[in-house]
N, C-alpha and C positions, 0 to 999 in steps of 0.2 A: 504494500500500500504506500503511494508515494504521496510525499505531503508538497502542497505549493509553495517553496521557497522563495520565491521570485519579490513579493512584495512583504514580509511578514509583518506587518504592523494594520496592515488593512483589514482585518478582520479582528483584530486585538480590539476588547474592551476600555475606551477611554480611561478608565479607576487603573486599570493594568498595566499601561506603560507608563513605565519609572522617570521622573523626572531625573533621576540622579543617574550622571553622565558616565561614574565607575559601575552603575548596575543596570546599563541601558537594557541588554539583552536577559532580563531574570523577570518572570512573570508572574512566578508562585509564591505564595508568602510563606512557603517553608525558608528554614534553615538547609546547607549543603549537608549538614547531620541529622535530620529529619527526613532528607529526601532521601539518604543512605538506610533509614528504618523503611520506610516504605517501599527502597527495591527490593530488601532482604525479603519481607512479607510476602511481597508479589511474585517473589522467585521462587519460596520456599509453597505458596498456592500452585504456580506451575509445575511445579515438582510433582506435586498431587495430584495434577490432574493427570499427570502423565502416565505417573505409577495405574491411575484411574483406567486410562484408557489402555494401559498395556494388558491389566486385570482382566479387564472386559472381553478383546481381541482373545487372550488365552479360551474365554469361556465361549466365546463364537467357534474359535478353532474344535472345543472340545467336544460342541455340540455338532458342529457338520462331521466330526469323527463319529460320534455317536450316532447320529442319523444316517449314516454311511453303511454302519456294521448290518443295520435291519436290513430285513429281505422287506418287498411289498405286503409279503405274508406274512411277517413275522410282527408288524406294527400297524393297531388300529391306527386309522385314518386321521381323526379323532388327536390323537397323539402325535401324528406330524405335523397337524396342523399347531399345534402346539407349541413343538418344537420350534416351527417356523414360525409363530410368533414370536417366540424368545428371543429368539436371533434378532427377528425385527427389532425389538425393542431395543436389545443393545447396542444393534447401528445406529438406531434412535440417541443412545446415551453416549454413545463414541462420538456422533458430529457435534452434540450436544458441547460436551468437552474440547472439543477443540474449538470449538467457535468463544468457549469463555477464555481457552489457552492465548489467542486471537488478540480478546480482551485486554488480559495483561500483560502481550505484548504492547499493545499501544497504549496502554500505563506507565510503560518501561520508556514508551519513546518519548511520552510527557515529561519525565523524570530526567532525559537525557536533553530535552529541550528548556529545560527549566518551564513549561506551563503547567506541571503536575498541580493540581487541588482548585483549578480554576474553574468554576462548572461554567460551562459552553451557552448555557440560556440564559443565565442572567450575566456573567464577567465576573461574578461576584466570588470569592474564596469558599470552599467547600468546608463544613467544620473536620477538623480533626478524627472526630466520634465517627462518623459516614464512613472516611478513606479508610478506618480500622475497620470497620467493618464488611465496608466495600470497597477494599482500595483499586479497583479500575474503575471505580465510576467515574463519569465524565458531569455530573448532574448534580446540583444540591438537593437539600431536603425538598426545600421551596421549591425549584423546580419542579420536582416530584410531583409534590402536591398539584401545582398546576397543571400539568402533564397529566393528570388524573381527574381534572375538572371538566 
């Protein structure tokens, strides 16, 4: 996913750029040791998810092994179909994870760009409490809320 370098102030939140000349290009009202907590979080989440999807792929593997070994005689119908939903489900939960994997990746690039904790609908700094919670949102609470109205 490439981001538009070319003008970067043009979409920045007037409250967002810094008047002060040594911290022209810093967006986020973290600290550089703040944003160090927040990549650990976000990397040690990816890790998860990973381990997540490796889980998963195992249990797809074990199941087309398993639906392998049956004869058409040897398994109600009933029961493949079964089967085959299972599988479904957890291609369901494998793109599911990679799409939040996705996530904080571009949490990570925030952090690398200094705009990490700045939610996108208002400009406004995202609280502390939210990124721990959620740290690749890109959204405040407030937002939320509206986004929901």
């Amino acid at each position: 996913m490439a981001n538009d370098t070319s003008n970067p102030d043009t979409d920045a939140p007037l409250h967002a750029q810094s008047t002060d000349d040594n911290d022209e290009e810093r967006k986020t009202p973290f600290s550089d040791e703040e944003l160090e907590h927040f990549r650990e979080l976000i990397l040690q989440r990816r890790r998860e998810a990973k381990e997540e999807i490796e889980q998963m792929r195992e249990q797809v593997d074990e199941a087309q092994e398993h639906s392998d070994d049956n004869t058409a005689y040897g398994i109600h119908m009933a029961d493949a179909g079964t089967d085959a939903m299972e599988r479904e489900k957890l291609h369901l939960m494998i793109a599911r994870q990679q799409k939040y994997i996705g996530y904080l990746d571009r949490a990570l690039e925030r952090i690398d760009n200094k705009t990490y904790g700045i939610c996108r609908v208002t400009g406004e700094p995202i609280s502390r409490g939210r990124l721990e919670a959620v740290p690749h949102t890109e959204i405040s609470i407030e937002a939320k809320k509206q986004e929901k109205s």
